[in-house]
N, C-alpha and C positions, 0 to 999 in steps of 0.2 A: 906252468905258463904254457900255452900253448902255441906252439912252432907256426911262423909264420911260411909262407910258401914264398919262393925268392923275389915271385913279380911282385905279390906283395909288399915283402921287402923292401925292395928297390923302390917301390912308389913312395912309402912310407917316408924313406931317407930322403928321398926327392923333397915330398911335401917339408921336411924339415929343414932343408935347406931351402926352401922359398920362403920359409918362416924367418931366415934370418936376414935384419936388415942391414944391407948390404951400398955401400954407396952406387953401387952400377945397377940395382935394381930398380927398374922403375915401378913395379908392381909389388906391391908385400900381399902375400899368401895369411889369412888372417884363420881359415877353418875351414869344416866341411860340416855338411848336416851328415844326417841319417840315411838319407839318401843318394848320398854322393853327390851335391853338387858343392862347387868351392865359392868359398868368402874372399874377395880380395881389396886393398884398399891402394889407393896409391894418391899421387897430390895432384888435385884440380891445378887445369892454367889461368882458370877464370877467377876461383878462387883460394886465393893461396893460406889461407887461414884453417880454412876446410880440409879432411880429405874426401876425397871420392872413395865410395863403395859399390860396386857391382858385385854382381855374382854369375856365375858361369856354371851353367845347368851339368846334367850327369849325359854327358855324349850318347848312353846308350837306353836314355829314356827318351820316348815320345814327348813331343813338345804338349799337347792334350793332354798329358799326365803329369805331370812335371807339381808339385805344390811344396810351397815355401812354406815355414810354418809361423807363428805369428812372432816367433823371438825376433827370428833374423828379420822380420818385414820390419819388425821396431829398429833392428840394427841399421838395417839399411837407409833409414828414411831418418836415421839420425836422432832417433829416440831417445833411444838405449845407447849408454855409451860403451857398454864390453860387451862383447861377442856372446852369445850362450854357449856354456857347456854343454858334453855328453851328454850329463848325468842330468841335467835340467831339461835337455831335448829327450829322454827315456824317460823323465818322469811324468813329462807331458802326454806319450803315448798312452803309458798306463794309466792319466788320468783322465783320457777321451777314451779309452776303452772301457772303464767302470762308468763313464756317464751315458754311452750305448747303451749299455746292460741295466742302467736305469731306466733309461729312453723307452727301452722293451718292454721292461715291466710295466713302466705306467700305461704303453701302448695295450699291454695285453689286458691289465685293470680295464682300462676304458673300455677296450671290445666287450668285456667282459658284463657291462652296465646296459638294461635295457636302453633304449635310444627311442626321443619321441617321434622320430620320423620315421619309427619300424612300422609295419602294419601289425595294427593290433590285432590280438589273439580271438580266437571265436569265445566269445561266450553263452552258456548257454540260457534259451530264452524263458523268460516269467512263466510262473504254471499259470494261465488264465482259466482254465479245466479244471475242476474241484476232482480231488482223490475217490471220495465218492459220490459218484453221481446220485444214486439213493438217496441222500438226504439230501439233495438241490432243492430249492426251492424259487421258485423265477421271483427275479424284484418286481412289485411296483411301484409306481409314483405317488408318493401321500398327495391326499387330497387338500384343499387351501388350508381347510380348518385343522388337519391333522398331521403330525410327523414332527420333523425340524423344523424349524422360523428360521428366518436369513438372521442373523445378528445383527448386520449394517441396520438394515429397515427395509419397508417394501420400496420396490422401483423409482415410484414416485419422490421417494424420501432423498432414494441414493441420485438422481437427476438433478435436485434442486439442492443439494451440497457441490456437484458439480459445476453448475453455474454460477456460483456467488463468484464475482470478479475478486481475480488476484490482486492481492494492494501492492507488490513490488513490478506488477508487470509494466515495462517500459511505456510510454505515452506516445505515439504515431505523429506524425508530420511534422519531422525536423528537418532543417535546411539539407540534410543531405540524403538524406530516406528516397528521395526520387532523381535524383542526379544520375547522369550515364553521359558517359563521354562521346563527344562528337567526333566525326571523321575527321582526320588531319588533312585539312588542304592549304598548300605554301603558299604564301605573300607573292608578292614583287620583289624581284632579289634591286636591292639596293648598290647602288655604283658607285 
């Protein structure tokens, strides 16, 4: 077991004796976090059914620093009806600390994943240069009677497939097809 140091000591006895309840105490001493700050409960005036719970920060922390952790918020606010333990306040650290270290991971996966808002890569461009020039030979354009046929049909074919009117296209001039709202100008205000 390891040897407590006397201030500590004496704190500890302290803190034990505010824990017990006592008729001349108006305050009962209920715990402490991890942090040092203490749990206290004592009896409302307002409501005597109830007690009241405050807590009283770690004197030698910054007020900017200070963080409750979600037991005692439950305690406080009348959640939770028993205070948390130690062992339940340590298991909590260890169990935001393994969820960090997931955190990290998948942070680091994600970086790790191209991203479509990266600038894309150069790639390189089409050979439009034949490998050997030597055997090039320049196109020409077949002539009407010669080469490939359009498949469609001639021009004139592909023109008049284009015109044959649509059978579902809507029919023009309905009551509201040329309507447009007038300027608002007010009445005579009525008395």
């Amino acid at each position: 077991m390891a040897t407590k140091t006397p201030r500590r000591y004496v704190q500890h006895l302290n803190y034990l004796y505010l824990r017990t309840n006592l008729i001349f105490n108006s305050q009962l001493f209920l715990s402490m976090d991890l942090a040092g700050n203490t749990f206290w409960e004592f009896k409302d005036a307002l409501n005597a059914n109830r007690l009241r719970r405050i807590v009283n920060y770690n004197p030698t922390t910054h007020y900017s620093d200070i963080q409750i952790s979600p037991q005692w918020h439950q305690w406080l606010r009348q959640t939770r009806p028993t205070a948390p333990s130690i062992q339940e306040q340590q298991a909590d650290l260890v169990r935001q600390a393994q969820l960090k270290h997931l955190a990290r991971l998948a942070d680091e996966r994600w970086a790790s994943k191209p991203s479509f808002l990266d600038k894309p890569k150069e790639q390189p461009s089409p050979a439009t240069v034949p490998r050997d020039p030597g055997g090039y030979a320049g196109q020409t354009e077949p002539g009407e009677r010669e080469g490939v046929r359009n498949a469609v049909g001639t021009p004139a074919e592909v023109g008049e497939k284009v015109r044959k009117e649509n059978p579902w296209k809507r029919q023009r001039g309905g009551a509201g097809e040329e309507w447009q709202p007038e300027a608002w100008t007010p009445g005579p205000v009525k008395r």
